[in-house]
C-alpha positions in Angstrom: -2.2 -0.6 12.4 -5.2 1.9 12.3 -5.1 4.4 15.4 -8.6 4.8 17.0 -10.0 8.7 15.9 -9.6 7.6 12.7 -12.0 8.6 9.4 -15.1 6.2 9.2 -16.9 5.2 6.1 -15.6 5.4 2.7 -11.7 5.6 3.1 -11.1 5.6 -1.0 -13.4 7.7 -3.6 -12.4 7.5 -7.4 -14.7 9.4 -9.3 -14.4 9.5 -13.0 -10.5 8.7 -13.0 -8.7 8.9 -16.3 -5.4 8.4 -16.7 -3.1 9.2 -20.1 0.5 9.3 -20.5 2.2 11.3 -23.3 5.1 10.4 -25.3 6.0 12.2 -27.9 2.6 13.0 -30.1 1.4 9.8 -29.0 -1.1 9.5 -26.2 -2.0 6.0 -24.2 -5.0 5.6 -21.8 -4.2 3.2 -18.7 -7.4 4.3 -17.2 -10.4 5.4 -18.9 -13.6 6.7 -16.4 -12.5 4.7 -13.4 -15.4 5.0 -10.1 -14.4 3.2 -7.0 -15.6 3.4 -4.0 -13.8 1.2 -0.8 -15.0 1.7 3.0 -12.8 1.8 5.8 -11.8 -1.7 7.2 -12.3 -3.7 3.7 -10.0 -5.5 2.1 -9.8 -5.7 -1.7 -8.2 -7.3 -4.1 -7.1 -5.7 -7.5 -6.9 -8.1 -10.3 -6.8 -7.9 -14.2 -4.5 -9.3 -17.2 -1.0 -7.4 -17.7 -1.2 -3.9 -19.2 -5.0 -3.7 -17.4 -4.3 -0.8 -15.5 -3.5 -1.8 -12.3 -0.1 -0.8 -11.7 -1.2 2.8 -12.4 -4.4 2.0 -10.1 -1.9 1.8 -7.6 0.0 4.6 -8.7 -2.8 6.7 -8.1 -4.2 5.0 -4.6 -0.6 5.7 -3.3 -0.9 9.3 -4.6 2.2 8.5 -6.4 0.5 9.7 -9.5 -2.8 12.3 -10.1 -5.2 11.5 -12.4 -5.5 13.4 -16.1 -8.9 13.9 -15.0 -11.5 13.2 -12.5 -11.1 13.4 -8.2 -9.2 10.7 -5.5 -10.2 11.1 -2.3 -9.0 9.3 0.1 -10.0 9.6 3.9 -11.5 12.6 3.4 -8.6 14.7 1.1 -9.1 15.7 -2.0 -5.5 14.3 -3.4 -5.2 17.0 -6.5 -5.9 19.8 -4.7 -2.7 19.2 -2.4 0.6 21.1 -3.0 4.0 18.7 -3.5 5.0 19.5 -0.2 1.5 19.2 1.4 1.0 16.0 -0.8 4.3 14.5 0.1 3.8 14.8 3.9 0.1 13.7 3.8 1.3 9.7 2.1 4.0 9.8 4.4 1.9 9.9 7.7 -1.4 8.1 6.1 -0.8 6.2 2.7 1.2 2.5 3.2 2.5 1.3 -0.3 4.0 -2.2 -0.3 5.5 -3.8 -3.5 7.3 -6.9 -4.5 10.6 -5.2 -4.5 10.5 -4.7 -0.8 13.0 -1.5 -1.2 15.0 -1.7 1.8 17.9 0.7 2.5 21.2 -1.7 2.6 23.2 0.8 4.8 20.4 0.3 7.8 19.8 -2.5 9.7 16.2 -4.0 10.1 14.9 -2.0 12.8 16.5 1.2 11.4 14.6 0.5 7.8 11.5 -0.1 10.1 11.2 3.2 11.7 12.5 5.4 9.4 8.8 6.7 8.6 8.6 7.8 12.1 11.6 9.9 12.4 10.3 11.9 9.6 6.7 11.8 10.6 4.4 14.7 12.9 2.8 12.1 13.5 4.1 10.3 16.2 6.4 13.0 17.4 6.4 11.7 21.1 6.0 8.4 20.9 10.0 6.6 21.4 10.7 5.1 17.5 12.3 2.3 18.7 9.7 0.4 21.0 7.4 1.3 18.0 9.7 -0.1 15.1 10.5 -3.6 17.7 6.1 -3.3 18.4 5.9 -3.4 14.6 8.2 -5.9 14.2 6.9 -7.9 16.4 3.7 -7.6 15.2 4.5 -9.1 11.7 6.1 -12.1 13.7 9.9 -11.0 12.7 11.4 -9.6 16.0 14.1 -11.7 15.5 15.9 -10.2 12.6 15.6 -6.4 14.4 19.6 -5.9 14.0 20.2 -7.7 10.7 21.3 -5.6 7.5 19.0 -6.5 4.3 22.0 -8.0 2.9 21.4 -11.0 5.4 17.7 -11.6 4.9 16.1 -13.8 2.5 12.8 -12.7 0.2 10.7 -13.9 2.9 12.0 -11.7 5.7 13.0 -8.8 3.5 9.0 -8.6 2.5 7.9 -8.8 6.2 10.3 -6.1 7.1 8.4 -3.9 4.6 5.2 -4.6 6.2 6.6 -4.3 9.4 7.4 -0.6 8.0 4.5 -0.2 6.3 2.8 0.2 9.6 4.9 1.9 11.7 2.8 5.2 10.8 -0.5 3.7 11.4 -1.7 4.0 7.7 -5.7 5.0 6.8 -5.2 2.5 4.0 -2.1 0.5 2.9 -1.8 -0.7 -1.0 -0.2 -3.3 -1.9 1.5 -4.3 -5.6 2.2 -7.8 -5.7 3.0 -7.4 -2.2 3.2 -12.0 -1.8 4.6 -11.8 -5.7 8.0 -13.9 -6.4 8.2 -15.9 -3.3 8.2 -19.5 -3.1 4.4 -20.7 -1.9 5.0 -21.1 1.8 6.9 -17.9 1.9 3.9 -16.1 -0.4 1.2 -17.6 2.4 3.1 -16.3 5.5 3.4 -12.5 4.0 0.1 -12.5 2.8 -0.8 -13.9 6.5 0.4 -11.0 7.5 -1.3 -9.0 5.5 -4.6 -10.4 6.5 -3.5 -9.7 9.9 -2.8 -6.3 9.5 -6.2 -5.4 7.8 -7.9 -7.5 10.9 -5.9 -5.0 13.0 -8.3 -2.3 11.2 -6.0 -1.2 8.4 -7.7 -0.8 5.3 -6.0 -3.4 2.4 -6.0 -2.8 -1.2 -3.9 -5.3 -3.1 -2.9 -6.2 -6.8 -2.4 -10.1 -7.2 -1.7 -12.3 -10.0 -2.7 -15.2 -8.2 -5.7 -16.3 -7.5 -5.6 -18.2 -4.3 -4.9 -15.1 -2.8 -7.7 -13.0 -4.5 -10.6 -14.9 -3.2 -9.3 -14.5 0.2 -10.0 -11.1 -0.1 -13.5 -9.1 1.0 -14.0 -8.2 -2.6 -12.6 -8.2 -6.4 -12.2 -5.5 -8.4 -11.6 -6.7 -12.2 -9.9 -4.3 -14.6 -9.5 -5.0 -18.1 -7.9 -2.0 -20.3 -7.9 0.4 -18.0 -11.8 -0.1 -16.9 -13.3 -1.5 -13.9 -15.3 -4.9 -14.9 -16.2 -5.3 -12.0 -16.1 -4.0 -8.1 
């Protein structure tokens, strides 16, 4: 959920975004010249055929990856001109990345899984973890399963429970990949439910889908087709 003080106006700014990967003597292009620009508050959906690009889109809106050439800004920072250490700490306390795989840590329960951003975070130094995790929690509608391990959760509740986390640091802008992706249709409405909810909230939503039901639910479509915008 967005904390008031916040960057307004353009949260994301991709300008002239290139990415290759190298292997070997062989070079491949997953993005070629990519400009996007998203404001603060939108949410937008991120669709395309498989091997258009968008997993690394995502790569590089999570600042998981930098770009071969070109500048990401996102709420204001410059993303390549960060240190490892300074970039590291900056997605931890602003960047929210939510995938289909949910990665939950078996050895902690729900709650535990939850605020685990927070204990590592300057962000909320004196704010009391817990009431935050069970606020979050309670936010995406799963209070209930605070003290379960992920071994006991189905997809459905394992997905919320990365939401639920997804928030806990009050993100600038949360990206999703596939975030409703291999759940049953009921189960794929109620996370993505949630993630409508969470961008109504004032978090700013960019998601990959493969579905189109969900795409035109979103604000806006951005088509890529190898490795190029078609459109925004």
């Amino acid at each position: 959920m967005h904390e008031e003080g916040d960057i307004m106006g353009k949260i994301v700014c991709l300008a002239g975004v290139k990415k290759v990967f190298y292997s070997g003597n062989r070079a491949f292009t997953a993005l070629g010249n990519v400009n996007l620009e998203i404001e603060e508050g939108d949410f937008v959906s991120i669709v395309g055929p498989s091997g258009s690009g968008k997993s690394t889109l995502v790569q590089i809106l999570s600042g998981l990856e930098l770009p071969t050439e070109g500048s990401v800004e996102i709420a204001g920072v410059r993303l390549e001109t960060l240190s490892r250490h300074e970039s590291l700490e900056w997605r931890r306390d602003n960047i929210a990345l939510v995938s289909k795989e949910g990665q939950l840590i078996s050895s902690l329960t729900v709650l535990q899984n939850v605020i685990l951003p927070i204990i590592f975070s300057k962000k909320f130094k004196d704010i009391d973890s817990i009431e935050r995790g069970l606020e979050c929690l309670e936010f995406v509608g799963f209070s209930e399963i605070a003290n379960k391990f992920p071994s006991d959760l189905d997809e459905e509740e394992k997905r919320a429970t990365s939401l639920a986390r997804s928030i806990a640091n009050g993100p600038v802008l949360l990206v999703g990949d596939e975030p409703e992706g291999n759940l049953s249709f009921q189960s794929s409405e109620k996370i993505f439910s949630i993630l409508e909810k969470i961008n109504q909230a004032g978090t700013t939503v960019v998601f990959v889908t493969h579905n189109t039901h969900f795409a035109i639910r979103s604000k806006r479509i951005v088509t890529l087709l190898d490795g190029n915008i078609l459109r925004r």
